[in-house]
MIVEXLO-945614 format. One record per residue: residue number from 1; x, y, z of N, C-alpha, C in turn. Coordinates in Angstrom, 1 decimal. Layout:
BEGIN
NODE nuvex    n_X    n_Y    n_Z   ca_X   ca_Y   ca_Z    c_X    c_Y    c_Z
NODE   NUM      X      Y      Z      X      Y      Z      X      Y      Z
...
END
This chain:
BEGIN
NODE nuvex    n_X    n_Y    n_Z   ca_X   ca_Y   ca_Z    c_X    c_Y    c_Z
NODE     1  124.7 -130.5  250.1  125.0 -132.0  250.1  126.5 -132.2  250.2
NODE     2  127.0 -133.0  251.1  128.4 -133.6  250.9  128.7 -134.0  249.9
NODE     3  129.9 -133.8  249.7  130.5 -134.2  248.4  130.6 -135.6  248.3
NODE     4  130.9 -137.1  249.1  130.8 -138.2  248.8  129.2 -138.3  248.7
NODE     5  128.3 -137.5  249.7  126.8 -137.9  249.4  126.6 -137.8  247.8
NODE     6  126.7 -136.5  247.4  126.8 -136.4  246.2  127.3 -137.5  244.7
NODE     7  128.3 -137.9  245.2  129.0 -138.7  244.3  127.9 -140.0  244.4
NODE     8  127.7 -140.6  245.5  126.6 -141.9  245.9  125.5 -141.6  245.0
NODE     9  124.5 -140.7  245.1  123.6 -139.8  244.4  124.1 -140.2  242.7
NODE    10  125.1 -139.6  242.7  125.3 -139.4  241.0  125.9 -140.6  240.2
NODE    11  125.9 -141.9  241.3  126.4 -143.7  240.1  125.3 -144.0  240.7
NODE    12  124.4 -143.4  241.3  122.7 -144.6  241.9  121.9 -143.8  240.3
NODE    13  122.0 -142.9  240.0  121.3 -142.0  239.1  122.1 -142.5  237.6
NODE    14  122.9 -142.6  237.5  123.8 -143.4  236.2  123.3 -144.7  236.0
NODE    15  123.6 -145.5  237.1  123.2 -146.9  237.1  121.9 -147.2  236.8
NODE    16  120.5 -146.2  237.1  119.4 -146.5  236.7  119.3 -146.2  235.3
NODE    17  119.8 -145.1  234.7  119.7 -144.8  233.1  120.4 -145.9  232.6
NODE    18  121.4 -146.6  232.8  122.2 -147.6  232.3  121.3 -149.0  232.2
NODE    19  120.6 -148.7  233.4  119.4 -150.5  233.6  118.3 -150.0  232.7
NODE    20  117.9 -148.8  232.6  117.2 -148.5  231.6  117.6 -148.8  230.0
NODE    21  118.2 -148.4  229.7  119.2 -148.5  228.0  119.3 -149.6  228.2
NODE    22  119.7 -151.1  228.8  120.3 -152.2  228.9  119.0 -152.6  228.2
NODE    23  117.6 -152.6  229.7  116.5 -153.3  229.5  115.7 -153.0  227.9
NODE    24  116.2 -151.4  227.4  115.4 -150.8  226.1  116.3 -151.6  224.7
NODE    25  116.1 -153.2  224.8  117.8 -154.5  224.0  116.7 -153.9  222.9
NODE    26  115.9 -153.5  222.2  115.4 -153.0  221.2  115.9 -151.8  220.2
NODE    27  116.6 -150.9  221.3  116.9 -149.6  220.5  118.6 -150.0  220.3
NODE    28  119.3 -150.9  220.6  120.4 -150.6  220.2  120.7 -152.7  219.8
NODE    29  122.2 -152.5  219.0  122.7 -153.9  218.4  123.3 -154.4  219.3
NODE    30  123.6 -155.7  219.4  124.2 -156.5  220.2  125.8 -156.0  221.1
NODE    31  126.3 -155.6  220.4  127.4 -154.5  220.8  127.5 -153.5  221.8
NODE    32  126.3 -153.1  221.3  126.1 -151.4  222.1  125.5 -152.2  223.4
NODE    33  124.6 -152.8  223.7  124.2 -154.0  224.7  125.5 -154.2  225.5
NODE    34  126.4 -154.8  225.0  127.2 -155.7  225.9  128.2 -154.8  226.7
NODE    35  128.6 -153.4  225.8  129.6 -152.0  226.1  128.6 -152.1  226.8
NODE    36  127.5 -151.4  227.0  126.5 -151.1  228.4  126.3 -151.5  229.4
NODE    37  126.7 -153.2  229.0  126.3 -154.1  230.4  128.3 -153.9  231.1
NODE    38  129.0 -153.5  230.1  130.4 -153.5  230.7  130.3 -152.3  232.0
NODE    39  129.9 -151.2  231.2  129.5 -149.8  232.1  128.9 -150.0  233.1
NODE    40  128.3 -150.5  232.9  127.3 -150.8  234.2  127.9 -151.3  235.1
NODE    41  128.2 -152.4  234.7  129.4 -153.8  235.6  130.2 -152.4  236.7
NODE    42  130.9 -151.8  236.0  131.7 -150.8  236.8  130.8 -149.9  237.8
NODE    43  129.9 -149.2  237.3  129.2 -148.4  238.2  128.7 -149.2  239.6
NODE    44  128.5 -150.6  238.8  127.6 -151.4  240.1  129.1 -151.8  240.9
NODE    45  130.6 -152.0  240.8  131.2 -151.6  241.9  131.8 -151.1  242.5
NODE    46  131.6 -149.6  241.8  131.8 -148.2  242.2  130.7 -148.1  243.1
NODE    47  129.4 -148.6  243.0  128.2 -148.1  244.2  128.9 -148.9  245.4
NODE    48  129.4 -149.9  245.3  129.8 -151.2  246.6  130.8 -150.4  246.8
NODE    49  131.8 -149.8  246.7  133.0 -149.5  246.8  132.3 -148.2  247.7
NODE    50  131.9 -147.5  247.5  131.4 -146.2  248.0  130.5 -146.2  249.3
NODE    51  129.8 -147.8  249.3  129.1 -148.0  250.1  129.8 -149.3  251.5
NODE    52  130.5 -149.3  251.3  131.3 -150.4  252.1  131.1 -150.2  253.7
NODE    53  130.5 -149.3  253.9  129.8 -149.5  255.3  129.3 -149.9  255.5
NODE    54  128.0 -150.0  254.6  127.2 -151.1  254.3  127.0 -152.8  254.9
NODE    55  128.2 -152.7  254.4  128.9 -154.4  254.3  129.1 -154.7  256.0
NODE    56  129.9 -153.5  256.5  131.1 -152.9  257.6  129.7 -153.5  259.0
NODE    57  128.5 -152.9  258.9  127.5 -153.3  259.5  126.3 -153.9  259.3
NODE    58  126.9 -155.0  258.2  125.8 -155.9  258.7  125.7 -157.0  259.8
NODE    59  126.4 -157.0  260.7  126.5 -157.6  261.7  126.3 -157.1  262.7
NODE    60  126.0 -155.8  262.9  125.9 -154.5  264.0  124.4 -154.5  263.8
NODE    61  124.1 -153.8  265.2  122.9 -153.4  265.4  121.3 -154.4  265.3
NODE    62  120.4 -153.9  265.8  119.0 -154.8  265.9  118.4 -154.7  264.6
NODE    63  118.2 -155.7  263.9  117.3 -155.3  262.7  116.2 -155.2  262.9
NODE    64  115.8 -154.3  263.1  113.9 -153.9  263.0  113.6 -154.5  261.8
NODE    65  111.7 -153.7  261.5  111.3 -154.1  260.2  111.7 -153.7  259.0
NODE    66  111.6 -152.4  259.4  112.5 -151.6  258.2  113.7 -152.0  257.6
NODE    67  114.7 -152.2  258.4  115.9 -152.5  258.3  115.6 -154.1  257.4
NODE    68  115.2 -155.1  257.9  115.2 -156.4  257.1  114.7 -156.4  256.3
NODE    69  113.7 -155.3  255.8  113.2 -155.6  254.6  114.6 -154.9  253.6
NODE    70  115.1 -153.9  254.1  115.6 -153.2  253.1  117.3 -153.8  253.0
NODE    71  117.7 -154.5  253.6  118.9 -155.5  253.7  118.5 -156.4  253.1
NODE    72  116.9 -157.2  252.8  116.6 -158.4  252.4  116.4 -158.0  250.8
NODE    73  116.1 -156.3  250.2  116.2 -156.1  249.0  117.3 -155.9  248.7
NODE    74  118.3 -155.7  249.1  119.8 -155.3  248.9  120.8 -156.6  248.4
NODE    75  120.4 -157.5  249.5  120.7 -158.5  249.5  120.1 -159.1  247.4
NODE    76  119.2 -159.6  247.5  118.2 -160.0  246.0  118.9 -158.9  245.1
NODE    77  119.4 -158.0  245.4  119.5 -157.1  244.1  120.6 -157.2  243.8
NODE    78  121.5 -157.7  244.9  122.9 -158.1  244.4  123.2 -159.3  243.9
NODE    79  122.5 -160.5  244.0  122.2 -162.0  243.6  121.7 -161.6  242.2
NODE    80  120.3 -160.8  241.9  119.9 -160.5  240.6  121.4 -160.1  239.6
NODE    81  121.8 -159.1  240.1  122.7 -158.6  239.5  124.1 -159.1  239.0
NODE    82  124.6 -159.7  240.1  125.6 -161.0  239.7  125.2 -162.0  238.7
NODE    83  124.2 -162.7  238.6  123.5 -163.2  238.0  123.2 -163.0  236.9
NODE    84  123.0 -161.8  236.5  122.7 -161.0  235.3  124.0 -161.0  234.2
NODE    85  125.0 -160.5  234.8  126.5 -160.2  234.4  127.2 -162.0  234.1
NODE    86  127.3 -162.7  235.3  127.6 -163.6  234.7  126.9 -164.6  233.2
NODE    87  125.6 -164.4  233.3  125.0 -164.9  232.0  125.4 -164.5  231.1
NODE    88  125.7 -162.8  231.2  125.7 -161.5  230.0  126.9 -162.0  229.4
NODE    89  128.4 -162.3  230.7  129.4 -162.5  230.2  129.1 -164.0  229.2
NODE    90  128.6 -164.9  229.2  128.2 -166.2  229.3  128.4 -165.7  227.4
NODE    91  127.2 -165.3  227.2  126.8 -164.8  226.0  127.5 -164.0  224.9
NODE    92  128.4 -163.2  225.7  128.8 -162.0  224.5  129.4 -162.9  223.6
NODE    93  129.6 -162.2  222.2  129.9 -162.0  220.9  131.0 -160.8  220.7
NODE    94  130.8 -159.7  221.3  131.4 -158.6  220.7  132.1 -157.9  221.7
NODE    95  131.9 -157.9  222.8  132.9 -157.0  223.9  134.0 -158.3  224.8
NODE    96  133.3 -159.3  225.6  134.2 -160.3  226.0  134.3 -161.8  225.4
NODE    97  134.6 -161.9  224.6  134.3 -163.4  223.5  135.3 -164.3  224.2
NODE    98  136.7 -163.5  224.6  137.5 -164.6  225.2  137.1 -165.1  226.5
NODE    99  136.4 -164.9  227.2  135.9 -165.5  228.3  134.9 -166.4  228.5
NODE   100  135.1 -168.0  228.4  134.7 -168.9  227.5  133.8 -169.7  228.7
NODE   101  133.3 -168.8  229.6  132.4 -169.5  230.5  131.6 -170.9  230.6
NODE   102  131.9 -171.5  231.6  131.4 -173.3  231.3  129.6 -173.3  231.7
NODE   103  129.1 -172.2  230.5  127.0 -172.4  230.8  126.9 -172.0  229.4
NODE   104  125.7 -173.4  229.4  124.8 -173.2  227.7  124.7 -172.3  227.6
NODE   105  124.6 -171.7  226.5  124.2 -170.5  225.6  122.6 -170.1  225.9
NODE   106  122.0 -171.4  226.0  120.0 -171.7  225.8  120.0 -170.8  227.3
NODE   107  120.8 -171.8  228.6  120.9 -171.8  229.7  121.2 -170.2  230.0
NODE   108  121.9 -169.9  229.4  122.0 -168.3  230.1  121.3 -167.3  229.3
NODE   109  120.4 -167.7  228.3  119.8 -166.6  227.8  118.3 -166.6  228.5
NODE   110  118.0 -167.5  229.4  117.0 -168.2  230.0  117.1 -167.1  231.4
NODE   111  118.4 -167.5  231.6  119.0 -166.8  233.0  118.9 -165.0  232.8
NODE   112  119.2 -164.5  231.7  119.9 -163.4  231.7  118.2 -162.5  231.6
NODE   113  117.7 -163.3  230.5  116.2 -162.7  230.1  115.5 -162.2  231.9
NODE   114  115.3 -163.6  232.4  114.8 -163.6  234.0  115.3 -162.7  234.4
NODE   115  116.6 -162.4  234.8  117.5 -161.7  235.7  117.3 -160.4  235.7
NODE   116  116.9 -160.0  234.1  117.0 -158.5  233.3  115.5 -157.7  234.1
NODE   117  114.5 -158.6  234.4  113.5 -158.1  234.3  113.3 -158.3  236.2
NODE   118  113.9 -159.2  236.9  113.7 -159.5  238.1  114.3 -157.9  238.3
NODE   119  115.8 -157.5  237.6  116.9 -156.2  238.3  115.8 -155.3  238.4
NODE   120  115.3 -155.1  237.2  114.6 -153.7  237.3  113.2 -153.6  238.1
NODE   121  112.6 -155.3  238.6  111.4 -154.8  239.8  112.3 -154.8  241.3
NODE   122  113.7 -155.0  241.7  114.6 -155.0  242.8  114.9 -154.3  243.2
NODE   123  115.2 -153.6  241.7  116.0 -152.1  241.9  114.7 -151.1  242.0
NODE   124  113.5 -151.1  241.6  112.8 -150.8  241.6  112.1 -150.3  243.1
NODE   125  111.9 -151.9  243.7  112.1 -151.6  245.1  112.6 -150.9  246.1
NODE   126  113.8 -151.7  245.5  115.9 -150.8  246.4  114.8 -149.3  246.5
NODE   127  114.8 -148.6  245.3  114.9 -147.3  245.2  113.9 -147.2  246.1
NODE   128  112.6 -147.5  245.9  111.6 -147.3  246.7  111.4 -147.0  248.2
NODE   129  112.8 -148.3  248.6  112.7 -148.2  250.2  113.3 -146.9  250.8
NODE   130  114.3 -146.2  249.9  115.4 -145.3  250.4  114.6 -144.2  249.6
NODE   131  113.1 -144.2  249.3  112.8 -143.1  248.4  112.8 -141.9  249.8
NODE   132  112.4 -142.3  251.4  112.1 -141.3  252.5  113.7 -140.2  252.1
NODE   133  114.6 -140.7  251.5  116.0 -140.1  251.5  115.9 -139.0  250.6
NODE   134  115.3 -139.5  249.5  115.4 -138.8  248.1  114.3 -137.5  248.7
NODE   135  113.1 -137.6  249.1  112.3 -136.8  249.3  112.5 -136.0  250.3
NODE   136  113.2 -136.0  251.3  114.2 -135.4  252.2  115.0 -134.5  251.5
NODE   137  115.8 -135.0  250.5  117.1 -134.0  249.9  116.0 -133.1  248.8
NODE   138  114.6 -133.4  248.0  114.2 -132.5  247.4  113.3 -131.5  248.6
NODE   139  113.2 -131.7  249.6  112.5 -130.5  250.7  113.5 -129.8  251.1
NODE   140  114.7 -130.3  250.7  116.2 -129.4  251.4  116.3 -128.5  250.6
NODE   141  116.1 -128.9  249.2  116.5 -128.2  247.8  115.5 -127.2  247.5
NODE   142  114.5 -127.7  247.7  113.1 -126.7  247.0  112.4 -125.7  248.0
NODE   143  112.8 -126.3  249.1  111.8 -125.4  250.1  112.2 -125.5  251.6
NODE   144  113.9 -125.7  251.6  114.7 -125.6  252.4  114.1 -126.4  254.3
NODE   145  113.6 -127.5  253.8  113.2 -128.6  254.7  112.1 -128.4  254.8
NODE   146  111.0 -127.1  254.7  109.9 -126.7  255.0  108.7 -128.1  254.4
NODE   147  108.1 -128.3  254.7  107.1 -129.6  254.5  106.1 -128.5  253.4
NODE   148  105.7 -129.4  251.9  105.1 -128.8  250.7  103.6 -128.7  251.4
NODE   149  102.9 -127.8  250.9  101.7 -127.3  250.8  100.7 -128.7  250.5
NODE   150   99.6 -128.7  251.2   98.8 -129.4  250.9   98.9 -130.2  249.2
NODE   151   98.2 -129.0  248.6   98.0 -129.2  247.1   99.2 -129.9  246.4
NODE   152  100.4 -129.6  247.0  101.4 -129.9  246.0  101.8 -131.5  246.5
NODE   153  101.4 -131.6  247.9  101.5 -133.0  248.4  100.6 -134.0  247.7
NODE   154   99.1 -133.9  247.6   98.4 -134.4  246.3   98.8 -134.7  245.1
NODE   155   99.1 -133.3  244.9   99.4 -133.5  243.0  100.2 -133.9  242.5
NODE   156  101.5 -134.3  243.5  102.5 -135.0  243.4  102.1 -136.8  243.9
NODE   157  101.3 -136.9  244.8  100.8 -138.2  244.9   99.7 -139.0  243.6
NODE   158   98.7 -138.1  243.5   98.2 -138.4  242.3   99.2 -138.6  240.9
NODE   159  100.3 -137.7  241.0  100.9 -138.5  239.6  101.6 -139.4  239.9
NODE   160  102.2 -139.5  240.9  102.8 -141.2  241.2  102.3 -142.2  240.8
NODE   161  100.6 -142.2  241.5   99.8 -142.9  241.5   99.3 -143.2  239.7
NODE   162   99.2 -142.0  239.1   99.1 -142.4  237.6  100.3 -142.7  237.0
NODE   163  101.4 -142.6  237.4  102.6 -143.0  236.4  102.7 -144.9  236.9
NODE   164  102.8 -144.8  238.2  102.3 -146.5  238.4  101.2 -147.7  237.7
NODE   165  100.0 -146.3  237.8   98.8 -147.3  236.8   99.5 -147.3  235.4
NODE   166  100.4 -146.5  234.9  100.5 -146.6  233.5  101.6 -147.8  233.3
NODE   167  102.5 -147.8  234.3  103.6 -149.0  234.6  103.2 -150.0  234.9
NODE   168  101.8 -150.5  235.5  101.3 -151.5  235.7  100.5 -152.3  234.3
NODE   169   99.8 -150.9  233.6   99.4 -151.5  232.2  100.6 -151.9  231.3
NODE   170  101.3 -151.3  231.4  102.7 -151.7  230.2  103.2 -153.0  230.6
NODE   171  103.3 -153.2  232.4  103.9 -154.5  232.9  103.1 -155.8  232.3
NODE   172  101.5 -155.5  232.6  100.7 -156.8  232.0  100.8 -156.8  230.6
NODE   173  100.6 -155.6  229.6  100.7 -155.7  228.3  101.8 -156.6  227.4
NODE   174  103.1 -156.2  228.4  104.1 -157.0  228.1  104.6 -158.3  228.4
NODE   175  103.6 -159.4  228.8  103.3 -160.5  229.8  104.6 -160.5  230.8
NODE   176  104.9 -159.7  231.3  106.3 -159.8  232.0  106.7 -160.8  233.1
NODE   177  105.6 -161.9  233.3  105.5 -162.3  234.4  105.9 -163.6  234.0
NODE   178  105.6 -163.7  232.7  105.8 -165.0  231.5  108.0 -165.3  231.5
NODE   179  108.3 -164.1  231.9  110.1 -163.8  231.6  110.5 -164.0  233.2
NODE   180  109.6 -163.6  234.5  110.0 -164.0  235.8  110.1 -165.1  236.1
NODE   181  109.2 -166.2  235.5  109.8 -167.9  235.9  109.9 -168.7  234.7
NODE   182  111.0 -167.8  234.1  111.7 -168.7  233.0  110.4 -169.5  232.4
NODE   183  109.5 -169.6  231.6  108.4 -169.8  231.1  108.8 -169.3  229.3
NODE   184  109.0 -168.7  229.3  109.6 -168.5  227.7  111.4 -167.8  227.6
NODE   185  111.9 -168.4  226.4  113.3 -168.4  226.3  113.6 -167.0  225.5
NODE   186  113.0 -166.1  224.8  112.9 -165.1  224.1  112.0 -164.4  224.5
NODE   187  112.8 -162.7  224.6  111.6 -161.3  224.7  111.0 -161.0  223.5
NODE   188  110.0 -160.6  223.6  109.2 -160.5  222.3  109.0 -158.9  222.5
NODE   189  110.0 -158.3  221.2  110.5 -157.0  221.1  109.5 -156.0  220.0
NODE   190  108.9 -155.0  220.2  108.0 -154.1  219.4  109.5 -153.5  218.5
NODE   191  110.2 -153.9  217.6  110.6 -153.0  216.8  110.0 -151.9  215.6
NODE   192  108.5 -151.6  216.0  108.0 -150.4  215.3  107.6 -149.6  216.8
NODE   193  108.1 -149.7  217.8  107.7 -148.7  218.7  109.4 -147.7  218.7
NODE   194  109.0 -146.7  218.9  109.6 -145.3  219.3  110.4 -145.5  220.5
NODE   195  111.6 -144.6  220.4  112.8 -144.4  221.3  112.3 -144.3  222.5
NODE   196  111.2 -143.3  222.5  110.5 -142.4  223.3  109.2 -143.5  224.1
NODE   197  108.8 -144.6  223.4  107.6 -145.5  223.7  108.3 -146.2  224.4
NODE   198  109.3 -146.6  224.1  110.1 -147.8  224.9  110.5 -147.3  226.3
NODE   199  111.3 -146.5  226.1  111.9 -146.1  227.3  111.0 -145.3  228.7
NODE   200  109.7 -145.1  228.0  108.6 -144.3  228.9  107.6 -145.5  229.6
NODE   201  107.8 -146.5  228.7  107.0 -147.6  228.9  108.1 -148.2  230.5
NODE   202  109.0 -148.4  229.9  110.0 -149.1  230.9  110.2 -147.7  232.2
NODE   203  110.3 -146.9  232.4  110.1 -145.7  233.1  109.1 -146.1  233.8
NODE   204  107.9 -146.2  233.5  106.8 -146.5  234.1  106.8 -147.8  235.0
NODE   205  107.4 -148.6  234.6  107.2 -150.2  235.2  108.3 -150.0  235.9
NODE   206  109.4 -149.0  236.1  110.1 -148.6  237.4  109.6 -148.1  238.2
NODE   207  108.7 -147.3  238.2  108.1 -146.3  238.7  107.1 -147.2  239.6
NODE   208  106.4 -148.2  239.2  105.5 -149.0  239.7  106.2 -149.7  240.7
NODE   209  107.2 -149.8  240.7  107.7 -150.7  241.5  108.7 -150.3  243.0
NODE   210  109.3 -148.9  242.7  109.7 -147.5  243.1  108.0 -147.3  243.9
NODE   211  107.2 -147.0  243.4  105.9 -146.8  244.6  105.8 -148.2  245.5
NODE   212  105.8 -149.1  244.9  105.5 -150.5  245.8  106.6 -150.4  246.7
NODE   213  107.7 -150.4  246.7  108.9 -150.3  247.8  108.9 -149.4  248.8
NODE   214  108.2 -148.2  247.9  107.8 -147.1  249.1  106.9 -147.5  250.3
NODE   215  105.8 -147.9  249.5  104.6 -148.2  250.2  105.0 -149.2  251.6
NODE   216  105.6 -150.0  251.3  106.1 -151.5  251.8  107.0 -151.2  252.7
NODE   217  108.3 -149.8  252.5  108.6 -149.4  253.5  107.9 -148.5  254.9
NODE   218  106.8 -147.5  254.0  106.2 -147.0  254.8  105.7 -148.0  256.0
NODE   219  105.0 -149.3  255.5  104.5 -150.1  255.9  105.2 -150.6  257.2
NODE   220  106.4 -150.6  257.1  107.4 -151.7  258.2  107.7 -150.3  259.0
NODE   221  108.0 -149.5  258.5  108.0 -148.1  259.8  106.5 -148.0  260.5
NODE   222  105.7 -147.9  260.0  104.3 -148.0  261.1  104.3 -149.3  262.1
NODE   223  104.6 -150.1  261.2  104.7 -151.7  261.9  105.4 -151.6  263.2
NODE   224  106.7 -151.0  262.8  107.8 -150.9  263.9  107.5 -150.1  264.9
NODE   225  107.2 -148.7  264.5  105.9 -147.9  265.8  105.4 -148.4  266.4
NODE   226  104.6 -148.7  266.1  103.2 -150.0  266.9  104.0 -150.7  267.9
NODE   227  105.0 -151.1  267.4  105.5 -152.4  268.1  106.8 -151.9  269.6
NODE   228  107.0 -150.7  269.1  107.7 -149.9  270.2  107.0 -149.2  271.0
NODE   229  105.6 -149.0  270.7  104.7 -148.1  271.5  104.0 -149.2  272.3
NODE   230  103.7 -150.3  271.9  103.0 -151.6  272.6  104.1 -151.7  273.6
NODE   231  105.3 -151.9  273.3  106.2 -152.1  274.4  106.8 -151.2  275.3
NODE   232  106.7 -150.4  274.9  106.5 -149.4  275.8  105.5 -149.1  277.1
NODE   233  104.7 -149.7  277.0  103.4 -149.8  277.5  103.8 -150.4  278.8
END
């Protein structure tokens, strides 16, 4: 792997443990929260900084299906995430107090709650659509591009498929849909569950959403075939 690929790889892989810890506001104090959301802040424009071609071409080329879907999640995850930070900054107590932002307190905890839970089904997605990348660099690594054996193509599908159903029960269990349109102003936090409960639970409801994006990309590349083979015609 190139060494900038590499580096890209290793703040996309930070930045998810970081949205993880952020979203797990149960295992740590208000403090440790806000230093996290600061870390993060940085990682998220160290990923833009690294990615600036990005930017360089969005005015270039035909956008197929693929392409708009995955520009149009790029696009939301950066709105989520701006969004996120400025409420977060809105709020602190302990890391930026002197930045005396002109939004209610009610107002951005309303915002930040939403935001928190929109990042992690966007990013969720994000990942999902670029998962064809990730699965590429593990057939480079493991079995030097060679395509996996039947069985192992299964057994790796079926646990997706169970790590999603388990992310999907944890999603409903935790009315999460109740925090997507601002409908309640407070998360309602299990402080008798486990380091290990929390963060597996939230794993999972990434994971759910990481398959949906996959799926959804898969989806717009067949779409796009079709559509180049009909015209072709």
């Amino acid at each position: 792997m190139k060494r900038p690929s590499a580096l890209r790889h290793a703040v996309d892989l930070l930045m998810t443990i970081a949205l993880l810890l952020l979203m797990a506001y149960v295992l740590t104090d208000q403090a440790v929260h806000e230093w996290l959301g600061i870390g993060f802040f940085a990682l998220f424009v160290l990923h833009h900084l690294l990615n600036l071609s990005w930017f360089r071409a969005l005015g270039k080329g035909r956008y197929s299906a693929p392409r708009v879907l995955s520009t149009a999640l790029d696009v939301l995850v950066l709105g989520s995430m701006l969004a996120q930070m400025v409420s977060g900054i809105a709020m602190s107590r302990s890391a930026l107090p002197f930045l005396d932002l002109p939004l209610p307190t009610s107002a951005a905890r309303l915002l930040h709650l939403a935001c928190g839970y929109w990042s992690l089904l966007l990013v969720g997605l994000h990942l999902g659509a670029h998962w064809g990348a990730f699965l590429s660099l593990g057939r480079k690594a493991l079995r030097r591009g060679r395509p996996l054996p039947a069985l192992g193509r299964n057994g790796l599908r079926l646990g997706a498929a169970l790590l999603a159903g388990a992310g999907l029960f944890c999603f409903l269990r935790q009315g999460i849909l109740s925090y997507f349109f601002l409908r309640t102003e407070f998360a309602f936090l299990d402080y008798e569950a486990s380091a290990l409960q929390v963060l597996g639970e939230l794993f999972g409801i990434l994971a759910l959403w990481v398959l949906a994006g996959y799926l959804l990309q898969r989806c717009a590349q067949r779409g796009e075939r079709r559509r180049r083979l009909a015209g072709a015609r």
